[in-house]
Every structure is written in structure tokens, then in C-alpha cells.
ZAKOLDO-6136 format. One record per residue (C-alpha): residue number from 1; x, y, z. Coordinates in Angstrom, 3 decimals. Each point is the difference from the previous one (the first is absolute). Last residue first. Example, Ala and Ser with C-alpha at 12.3 -4.5 7.8 and 13.67 -1.06 7.14 Angstrom:
# ZAKOLDO-6136
[2, [13.670, -1.060, 7.140]]
[1, [-1.370, -3.440, 0.660]]
***
This chain:
# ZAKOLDO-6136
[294, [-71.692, -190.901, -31.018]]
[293, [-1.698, 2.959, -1.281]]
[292, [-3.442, -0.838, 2.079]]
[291, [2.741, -0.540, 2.787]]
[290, [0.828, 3.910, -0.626]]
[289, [-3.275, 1.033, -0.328]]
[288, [-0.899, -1.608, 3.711]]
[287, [2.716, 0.635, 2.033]]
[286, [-0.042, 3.746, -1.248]]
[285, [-3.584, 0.499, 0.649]]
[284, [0.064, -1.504, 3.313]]
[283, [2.952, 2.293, 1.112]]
[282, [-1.352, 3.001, -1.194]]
[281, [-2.978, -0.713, 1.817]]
[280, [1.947, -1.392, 3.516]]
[279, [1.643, 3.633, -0.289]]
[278, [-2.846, 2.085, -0.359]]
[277, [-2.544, -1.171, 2.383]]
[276, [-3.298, -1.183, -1.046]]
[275, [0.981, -3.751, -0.472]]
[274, [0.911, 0.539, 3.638]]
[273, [-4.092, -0.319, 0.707]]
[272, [-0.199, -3.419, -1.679]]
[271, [2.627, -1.567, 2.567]]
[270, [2.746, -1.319, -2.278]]
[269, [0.943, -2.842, -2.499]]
[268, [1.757, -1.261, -2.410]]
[267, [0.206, -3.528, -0.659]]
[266, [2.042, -2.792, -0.956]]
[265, [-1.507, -2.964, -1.218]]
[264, [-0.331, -3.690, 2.079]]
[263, [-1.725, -3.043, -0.882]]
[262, [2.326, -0.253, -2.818]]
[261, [-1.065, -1.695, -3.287]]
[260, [1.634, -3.745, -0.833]]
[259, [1.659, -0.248, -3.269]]
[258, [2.320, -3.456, 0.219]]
[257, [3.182, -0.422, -2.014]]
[256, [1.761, -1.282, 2.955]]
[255, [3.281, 1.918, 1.741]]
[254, [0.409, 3.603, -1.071]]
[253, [3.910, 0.578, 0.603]]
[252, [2.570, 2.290, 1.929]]
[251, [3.299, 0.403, 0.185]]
[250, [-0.395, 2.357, -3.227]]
[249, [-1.372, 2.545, 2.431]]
[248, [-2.608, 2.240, -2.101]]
[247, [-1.305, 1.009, 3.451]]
[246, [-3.011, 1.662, -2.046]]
[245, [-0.768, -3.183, -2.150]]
[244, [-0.363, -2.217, 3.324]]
[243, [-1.940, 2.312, 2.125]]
[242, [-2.222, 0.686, -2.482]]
[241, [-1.319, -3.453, -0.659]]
[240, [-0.469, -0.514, 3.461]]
[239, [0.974, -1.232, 3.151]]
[238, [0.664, -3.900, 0.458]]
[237, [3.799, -0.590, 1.463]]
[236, [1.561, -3.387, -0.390]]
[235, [2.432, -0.796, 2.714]]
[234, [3.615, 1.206, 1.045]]
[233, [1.478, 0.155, -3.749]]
[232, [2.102, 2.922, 0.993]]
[231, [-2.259, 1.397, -2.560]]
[230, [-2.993, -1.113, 1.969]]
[229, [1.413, 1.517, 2.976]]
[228, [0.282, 3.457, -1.569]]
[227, [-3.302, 0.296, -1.773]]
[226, [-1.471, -0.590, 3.565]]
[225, [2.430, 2.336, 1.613]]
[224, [-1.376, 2.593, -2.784]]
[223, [-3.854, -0.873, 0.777]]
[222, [0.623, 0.703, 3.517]]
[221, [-2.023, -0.940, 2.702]]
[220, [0.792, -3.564, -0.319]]
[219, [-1.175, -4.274, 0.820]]
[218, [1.438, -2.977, -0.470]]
[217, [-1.847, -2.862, -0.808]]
[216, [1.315, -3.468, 0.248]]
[215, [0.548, -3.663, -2.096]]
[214, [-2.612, 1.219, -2.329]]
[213, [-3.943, -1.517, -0.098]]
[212, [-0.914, -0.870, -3.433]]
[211, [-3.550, -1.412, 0.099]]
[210, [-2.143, 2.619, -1.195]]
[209, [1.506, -0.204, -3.517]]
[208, [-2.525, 1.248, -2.194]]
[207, [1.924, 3.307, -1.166]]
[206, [-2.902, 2.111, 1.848]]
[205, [0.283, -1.890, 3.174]]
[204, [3.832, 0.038, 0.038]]
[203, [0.247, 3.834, -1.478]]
[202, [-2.525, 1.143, 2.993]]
[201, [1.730, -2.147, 2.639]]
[200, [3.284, 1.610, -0.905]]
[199, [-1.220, 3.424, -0.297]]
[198, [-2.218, -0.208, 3.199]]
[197, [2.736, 1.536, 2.346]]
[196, [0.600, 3.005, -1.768]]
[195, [0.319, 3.207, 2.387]]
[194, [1.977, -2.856, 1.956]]
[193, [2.586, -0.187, -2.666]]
[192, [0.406, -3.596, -1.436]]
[191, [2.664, -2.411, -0.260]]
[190, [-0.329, -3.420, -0.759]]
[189, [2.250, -2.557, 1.199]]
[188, [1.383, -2.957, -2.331]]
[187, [-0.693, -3.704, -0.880]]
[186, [-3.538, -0.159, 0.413]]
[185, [0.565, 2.552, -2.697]]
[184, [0.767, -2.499, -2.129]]
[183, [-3.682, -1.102, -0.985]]
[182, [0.025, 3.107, -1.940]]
[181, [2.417, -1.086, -2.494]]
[180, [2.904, 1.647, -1.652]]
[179, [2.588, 0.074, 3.354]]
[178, [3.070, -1.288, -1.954]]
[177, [1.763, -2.906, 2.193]]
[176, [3.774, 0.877, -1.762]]
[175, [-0.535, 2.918, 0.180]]
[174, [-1.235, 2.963, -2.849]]
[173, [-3.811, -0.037, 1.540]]
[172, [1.632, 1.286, 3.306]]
[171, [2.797, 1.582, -1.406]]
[170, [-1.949, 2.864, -1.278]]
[169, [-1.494, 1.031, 3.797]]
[168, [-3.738, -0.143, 0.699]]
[167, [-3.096, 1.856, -0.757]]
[166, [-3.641, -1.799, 0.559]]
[165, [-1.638, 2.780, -1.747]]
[164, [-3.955, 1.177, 0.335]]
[163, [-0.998, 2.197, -2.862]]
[162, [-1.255, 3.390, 0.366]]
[161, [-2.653, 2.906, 0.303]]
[160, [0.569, 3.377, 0.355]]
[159, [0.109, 3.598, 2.054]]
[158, [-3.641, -0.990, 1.329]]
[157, [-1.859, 3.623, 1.152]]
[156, [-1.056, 0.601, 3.379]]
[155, [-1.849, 2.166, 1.854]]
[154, [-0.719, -1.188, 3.821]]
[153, [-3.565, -0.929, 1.398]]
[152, [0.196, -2.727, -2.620]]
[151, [3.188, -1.644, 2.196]]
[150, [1.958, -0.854, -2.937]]
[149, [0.435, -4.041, -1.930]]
[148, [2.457, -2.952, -0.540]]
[147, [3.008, 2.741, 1.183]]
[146, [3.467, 1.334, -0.504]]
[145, [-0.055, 3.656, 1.466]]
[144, [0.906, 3.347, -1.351]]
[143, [-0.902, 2.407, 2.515]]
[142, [-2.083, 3.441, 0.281]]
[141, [0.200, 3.241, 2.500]]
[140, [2.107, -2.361, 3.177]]
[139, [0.942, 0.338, 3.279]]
[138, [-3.605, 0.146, 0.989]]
[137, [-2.191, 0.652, -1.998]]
[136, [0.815, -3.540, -1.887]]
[135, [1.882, -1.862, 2.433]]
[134, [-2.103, -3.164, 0.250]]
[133, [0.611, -0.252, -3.929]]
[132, [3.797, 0.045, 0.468]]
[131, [0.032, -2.479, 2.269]]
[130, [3.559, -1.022, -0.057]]
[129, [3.041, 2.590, -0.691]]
[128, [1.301, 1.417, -3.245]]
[127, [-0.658, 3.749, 0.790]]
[126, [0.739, 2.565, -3.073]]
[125, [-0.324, 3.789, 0.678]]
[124, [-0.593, 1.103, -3.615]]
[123, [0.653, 3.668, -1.188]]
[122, [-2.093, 1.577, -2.567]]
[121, [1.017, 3.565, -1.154]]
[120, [2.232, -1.407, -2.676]]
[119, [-3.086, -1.139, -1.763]]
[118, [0.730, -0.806, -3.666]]
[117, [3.538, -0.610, 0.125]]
[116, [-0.243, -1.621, 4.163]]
[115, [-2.552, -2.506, -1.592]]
[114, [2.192, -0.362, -3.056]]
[113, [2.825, -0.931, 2.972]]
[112, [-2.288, -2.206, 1.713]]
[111, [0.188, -2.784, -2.708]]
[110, [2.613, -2.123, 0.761]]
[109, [-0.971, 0.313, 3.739]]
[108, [-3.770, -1.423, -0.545]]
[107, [0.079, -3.543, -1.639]]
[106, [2.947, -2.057, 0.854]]
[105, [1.304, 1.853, 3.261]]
[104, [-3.406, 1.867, 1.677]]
[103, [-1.963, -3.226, -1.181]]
[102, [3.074, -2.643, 1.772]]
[101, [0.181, 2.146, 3.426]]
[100, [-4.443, -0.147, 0.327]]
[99, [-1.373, 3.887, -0.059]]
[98, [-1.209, 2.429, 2.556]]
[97, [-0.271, 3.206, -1.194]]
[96, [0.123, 3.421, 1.813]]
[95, [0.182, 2.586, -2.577]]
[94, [0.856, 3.513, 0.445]]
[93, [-0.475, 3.362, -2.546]]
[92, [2.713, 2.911, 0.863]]
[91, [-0.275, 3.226, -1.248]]
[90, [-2.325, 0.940, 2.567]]
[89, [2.283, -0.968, 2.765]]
[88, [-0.840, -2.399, 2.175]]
[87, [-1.170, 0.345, 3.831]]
[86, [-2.757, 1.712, -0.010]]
[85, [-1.707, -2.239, -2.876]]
[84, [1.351, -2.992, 1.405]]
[83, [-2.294, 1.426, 3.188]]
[82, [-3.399, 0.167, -1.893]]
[81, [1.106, -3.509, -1.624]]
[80, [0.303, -1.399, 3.114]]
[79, [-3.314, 1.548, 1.361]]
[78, [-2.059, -0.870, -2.604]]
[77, [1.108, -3.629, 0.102]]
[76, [-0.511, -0.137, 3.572]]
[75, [-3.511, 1.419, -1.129]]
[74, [-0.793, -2.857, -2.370]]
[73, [1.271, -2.228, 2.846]]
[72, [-1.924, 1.101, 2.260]]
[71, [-3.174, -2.320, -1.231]]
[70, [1.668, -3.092, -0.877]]
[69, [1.797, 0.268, 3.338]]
[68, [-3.011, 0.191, 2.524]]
[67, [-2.246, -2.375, -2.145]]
[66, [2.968, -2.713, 0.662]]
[65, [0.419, 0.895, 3.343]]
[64, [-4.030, -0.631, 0.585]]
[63, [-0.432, -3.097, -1.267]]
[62, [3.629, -1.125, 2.105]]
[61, [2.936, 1.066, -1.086]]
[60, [2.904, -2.876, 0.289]]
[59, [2.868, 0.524, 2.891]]
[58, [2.328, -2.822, -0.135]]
[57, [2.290, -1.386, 3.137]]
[56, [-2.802, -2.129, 1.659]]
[55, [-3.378, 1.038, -2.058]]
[54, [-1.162, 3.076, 0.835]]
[53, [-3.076, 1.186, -1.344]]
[52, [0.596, 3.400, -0.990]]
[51, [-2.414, 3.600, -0.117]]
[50, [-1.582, -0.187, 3.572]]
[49, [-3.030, 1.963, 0.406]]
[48, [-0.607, 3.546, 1.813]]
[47, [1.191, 1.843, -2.521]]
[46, [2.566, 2.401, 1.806]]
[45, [0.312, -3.248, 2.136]]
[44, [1.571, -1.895, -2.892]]
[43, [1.638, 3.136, -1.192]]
[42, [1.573, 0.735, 3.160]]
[41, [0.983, -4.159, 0.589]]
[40, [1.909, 0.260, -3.354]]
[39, [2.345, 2.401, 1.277]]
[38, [0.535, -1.839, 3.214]]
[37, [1.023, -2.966, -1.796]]
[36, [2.318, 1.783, -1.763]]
[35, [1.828, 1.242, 3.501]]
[34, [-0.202, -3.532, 0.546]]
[33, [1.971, -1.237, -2.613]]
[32, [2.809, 2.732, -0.518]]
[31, [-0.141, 3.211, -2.073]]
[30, [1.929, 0.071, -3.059]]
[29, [-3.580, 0.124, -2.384]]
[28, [2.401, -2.886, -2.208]]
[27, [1.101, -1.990, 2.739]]
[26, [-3.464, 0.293, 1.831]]
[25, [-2.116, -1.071, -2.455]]
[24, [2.331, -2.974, -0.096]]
[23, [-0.983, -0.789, 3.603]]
[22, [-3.612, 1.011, -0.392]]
[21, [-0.644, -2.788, -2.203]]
[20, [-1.932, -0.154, -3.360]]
[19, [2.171, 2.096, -2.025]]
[18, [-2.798, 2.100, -2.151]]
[17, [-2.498, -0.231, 2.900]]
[16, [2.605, 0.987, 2.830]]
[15, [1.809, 3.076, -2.377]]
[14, [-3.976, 1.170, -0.781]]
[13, [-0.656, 0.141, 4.003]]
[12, [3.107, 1.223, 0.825]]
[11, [-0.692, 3.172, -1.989]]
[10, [-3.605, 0.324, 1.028]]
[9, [1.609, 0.549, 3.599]]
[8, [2.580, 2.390, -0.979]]
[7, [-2.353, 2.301, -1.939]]
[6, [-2.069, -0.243, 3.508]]
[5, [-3.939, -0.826, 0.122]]
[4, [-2.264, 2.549, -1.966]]
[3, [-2.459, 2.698, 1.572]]
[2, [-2.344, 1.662, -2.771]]
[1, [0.765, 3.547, -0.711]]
***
């Protein structure tokens, strides 16, 4: 049997390239800084070439990092699912998804209980933190992500298509200054969620009105906040079509009767090997009839 560097060692390798600093590497591996550093020193001399270039505080693969971790990660996927297999019971099917807060509310909870009907073996393990797509194999068996377009390494199917809203609060075209014109909005902030930021600057170039600038723009990681402030009549919010007619929040309002199409769709996606295993199957066949149904 062929020699290979230290389980630990190729484990703080993958935490440093997915995190990009050995310092948060650290947090999550528990071990402190330079006892991580050490780590990643065996495998560097185990290969006899360095794996990072270092860059201040960040850690960024080099040529050779990069071709290190696409190529183990097929087998650290092997190897997770080989001991998920030990460690479950048979009965039992899991699913680690990551998914956006606002999707998992509007579009996915109402309908997980005719998942659960016609697969009560399936069990999702839902994870609403950043980078979902970096965590795929790792963390992760398939996400729901809101994206222009999918790593084509990666399967991935588009879960729709939509209409960009500027969304604001009723009493804000029922005043006694009515916002009903898009030159207004020099008036007001715009809110956008940072998976989003081209919405507004899509709708504005698409609508012909390149020169509105707003007063501000304030920026989210949560669609439901978002939906929230604009109620409270904090700004104008542009999401989509979708998010709009599933709040059904009569505090709210379409402003403009402008169509502009969303950079953006929601996807679903996963590494093309995990379309293999059972759970992330049943899962993708379910997401998909059911918002065929829709």
C-alpha cells in the first residue's frame, strides 16, 4: 500500500482552502493557529511543494492546492458518506441542504410535509448560512441557492424564473407625497439583499431610466428582514415577483407598472456524484415534480 500524508493533515488542508485563513480553520478544526500550521507544513513537505500563497491574513491555493483539492475531494466525499453510513441507522435517509432563510419559509416549508407523506424515511438537515456552494462535499449533499448562473462542474437545475419588484409599504403611494414615479426614488433608500445586488441596476437599465440614483442603499442577508423594513416603510425593496405574492402582506405594494426580468433564478444544485446517493435523489425528484405542480 502506497504511503499517504496524515488524515489530520489533509484535513486542515481542505478546512484552510475552503475558509481561506488558518485562524478560522482553526476555530472550527478546535486546534489553535500554529498547531494548524504545523499540519499543513506535513503535507506541504509530504509533497515536496507548497500548496498556499499567503497573502497577509488569507491563505489562497496556489496551482497546485487547487489540483490537490479538486482531486480528494471525490474521495472525501466517499469517505463521509462511507462513515454516515456507519453511523445512521438504516431506516433513516439524511439530507444536508443548504438553502437561503426566505426559499426554506415561502417556498419549501409549506410543502415538506407531502415530502415527509411520500418519503417518511427522508430527513433534511437544513443549514441557512453563507457559501453554500463552497460547502458542497463538505458540510453539505446539495443546496438551494439564488444565483445569475452554476459552476458547470456542479449539477444544477434552475427552480424558476421571475420578475424584479421594487416593493414598498401601502402608505407610501396612499400619502400625502404618493411615491408613483420612478424619478422619486431619488427620494428614498433602496434595499437590496447582497445575494441580489444587481436587481436595482438591472430593473433601472432595463426600464430606461439609467439616471435615477436613490437617496441610499441599504444592504441584507435576509430576504424576510428585507420584506420587513419595507413594510415598516424603511426604503423600497427590489426582490422578485415571488417574494412579493408569497409574503401576501397587505402592508405591502408593487410600485411602477414596469416588467423587468430578474438577473437572478434560484437553483438547485449539488456535486454530480451525490446525485447518485439516495437521499439527495429523492430529494431532487420531489423539488422538482412538485414545483412542476406549482
Amino acid at each position: 500500500m502506497r504511503r499517504l500524508p496524515p488524515l489530520t493533515a489533509i484535513e486542515a488542508f481542505v478546512a484552510v482552502a475552503r475558509l481561506g485563513s488558518i485562524k478560522a480553520a482553526a476555530q472550527e478544526l478546535a486546534l489553535s493557529a500554529p498547531a494548524l500550521s504545523r499540519r499543513i507544513q506535513t503535507l506541504e513537505r509530504f509533497l515536496a511543494r507548497p500548496l498556499f500563497d499567503r497573502r497577509h491574513q488569507a491563505m489562497v491555493p496556489n496551482a497546485d492546492g487547487e489540483r490537490l483539492l479538486s482531486a480528494i475531494a471525490p474521495a472525501l466525499d466517499g469517505l463521509s458518506d462511507a462513515i454516515e453510513s456507519m453511523t445512521s441507522g438504516t431506516d433513516v435517509l439524511r439530507l444536508r441542504l443548504g438553502v437561503l432563510p426566505l426559499y426554506a419559509s415561502q417556498r419549501l416549508f409549506p410543502r415538506l410535509a407531502d415530502l415527509r407523506a411520500a418519503h417518511p424515511e427522508l430527513h433534511l438537515d437544513i443549514d441557512t448560512a453563507a457559501n453554500a456552494i463552497g460547502r458542497l462535499g463538505e458540510g453539505l449533499d446539495a443546496v438551494i441557492v439564488l444565483a445569475r448562473d452554476i459552476d458547470p462542474t456542479l449539477y444544477a437545475e434552475r427552480l424558476d424564473r421571475n420578475m424584479v419588484y421594487p416593493i414598498a409599504a401601502r402608505r407610501l403611494v396612499e400619502g400625502d407625497d404618493p411615491l408613483v414615479r420612478p424619478e422619486q426614488l431619488a427620494d428614498h433608500t433602496v434595499l437590496l439583499h447582497r445575494e441580489m445586488i444587481d436587481t436595482f441596476v438591472a430593473w433601472r437599465h432595463a426600464a430606461g431610466l439609467g439616471g435615477i440614483e436613490p437617496a441610499a442603499i441599504d444592504y441584507f442577508d435576509s430576504g424576510a428582514l428585507m420584506l420587513e423594513a419595507a413594510a415598516q416603510g424603511l426604503g423600497v425593496a427590489f426582490m422578485h415577483e415571488s417574494h412579493f405574492h408569497d409574503a401576501n402582506d397587505p402592508r405591502l405594494v408593487k410600485l411602477f407598472d414596469i416588467d423587468v426580468t430578474s438577473p437572478y433564478s434560484y437553483w438547485f444544485a449539488c456535486r454530480p456524484r451525490a446525485l447518485q446517493t439516495k437521499p439527495v435523489r429523492l430529494f431532487r425528484d420531489w423539488l422538482i415534480a412538485t414545483l412542476r405542480e406549482a
